[in-house]
C-alpha positions as CSV (number, residue, x, y, z in Angstrom):
1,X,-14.3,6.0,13.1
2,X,-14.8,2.2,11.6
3,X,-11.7,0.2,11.2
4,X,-9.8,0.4,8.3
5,X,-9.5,-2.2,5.4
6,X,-6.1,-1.1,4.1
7,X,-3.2,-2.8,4.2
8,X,-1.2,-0.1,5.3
9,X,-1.0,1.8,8.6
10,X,-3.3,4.9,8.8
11,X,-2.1,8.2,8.2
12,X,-2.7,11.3,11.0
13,X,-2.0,14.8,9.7
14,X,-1.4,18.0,11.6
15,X,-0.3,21.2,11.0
16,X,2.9,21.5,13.4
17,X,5.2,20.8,10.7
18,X,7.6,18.9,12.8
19,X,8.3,14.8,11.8
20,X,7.8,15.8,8.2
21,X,9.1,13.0,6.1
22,X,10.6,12.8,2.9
23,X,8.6,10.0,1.3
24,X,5.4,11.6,2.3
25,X,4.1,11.2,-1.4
26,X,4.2,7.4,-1.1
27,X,0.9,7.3,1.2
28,X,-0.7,9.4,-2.5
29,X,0.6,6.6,-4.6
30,X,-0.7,4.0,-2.2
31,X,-4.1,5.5,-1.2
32,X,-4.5,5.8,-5.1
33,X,-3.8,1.9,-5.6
34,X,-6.4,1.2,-2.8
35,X,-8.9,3.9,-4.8
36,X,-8.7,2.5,-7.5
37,X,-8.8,-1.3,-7.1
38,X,-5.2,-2.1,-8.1
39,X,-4.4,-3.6,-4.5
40,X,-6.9,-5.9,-4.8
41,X,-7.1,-6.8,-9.0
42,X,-2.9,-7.8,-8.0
43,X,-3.7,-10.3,-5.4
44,X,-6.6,-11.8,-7.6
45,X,-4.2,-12.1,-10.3
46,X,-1.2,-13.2,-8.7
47,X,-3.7,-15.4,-6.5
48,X,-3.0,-18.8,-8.2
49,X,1.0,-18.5,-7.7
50,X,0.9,-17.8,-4.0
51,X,1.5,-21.3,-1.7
52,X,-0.7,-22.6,0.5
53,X,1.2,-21.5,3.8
54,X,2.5,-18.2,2.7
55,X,2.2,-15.4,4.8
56,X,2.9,-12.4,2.8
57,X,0.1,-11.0,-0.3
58,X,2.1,-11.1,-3.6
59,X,0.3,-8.2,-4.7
60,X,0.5,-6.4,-1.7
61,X,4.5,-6.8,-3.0
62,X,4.5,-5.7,-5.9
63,X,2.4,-2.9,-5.7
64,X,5.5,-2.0,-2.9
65,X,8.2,-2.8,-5.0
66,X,6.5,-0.1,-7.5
67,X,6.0,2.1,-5.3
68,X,9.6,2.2,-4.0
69,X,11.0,2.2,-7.7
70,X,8.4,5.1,-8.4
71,X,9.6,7.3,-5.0
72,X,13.3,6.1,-6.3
């Protein structure tokens, strides 16, 4: 399996049913971003206000700050 481009940590699934967690529907939300360009159309937009040295993707936060408010 290549290596992932995504942001976010990859997912494993098994059918134990143990370690189930309550926000599950949050990787759907976030797969769906990646799917569908989103991730990527935020950090080109939201390009030009991000300083030279930061560290963090102001897309990558808002599309998490959605997220949470859409999980509640």
């Amino acid at each position: 399996m290549g290596k992932s481009t995504s942001c976010y940590p990859s997912l494993s699934v098994d059918g134990r049913a143990t370690g189930v967690v309550s926000h599950a529907g949050a990787v759907v939300l976030l797969r769906a971003a990646e799917r569908a360009g989103l991730t990527g159309a935020l950090s080109d937009a939201l390009a030009p206000w991000r300083k030279p040295l930061a560290s963090h993707d102001p897309g990558k936060i808002v599309l998490d700050i959605a997220v949470a408010l859409a999980l509640g």
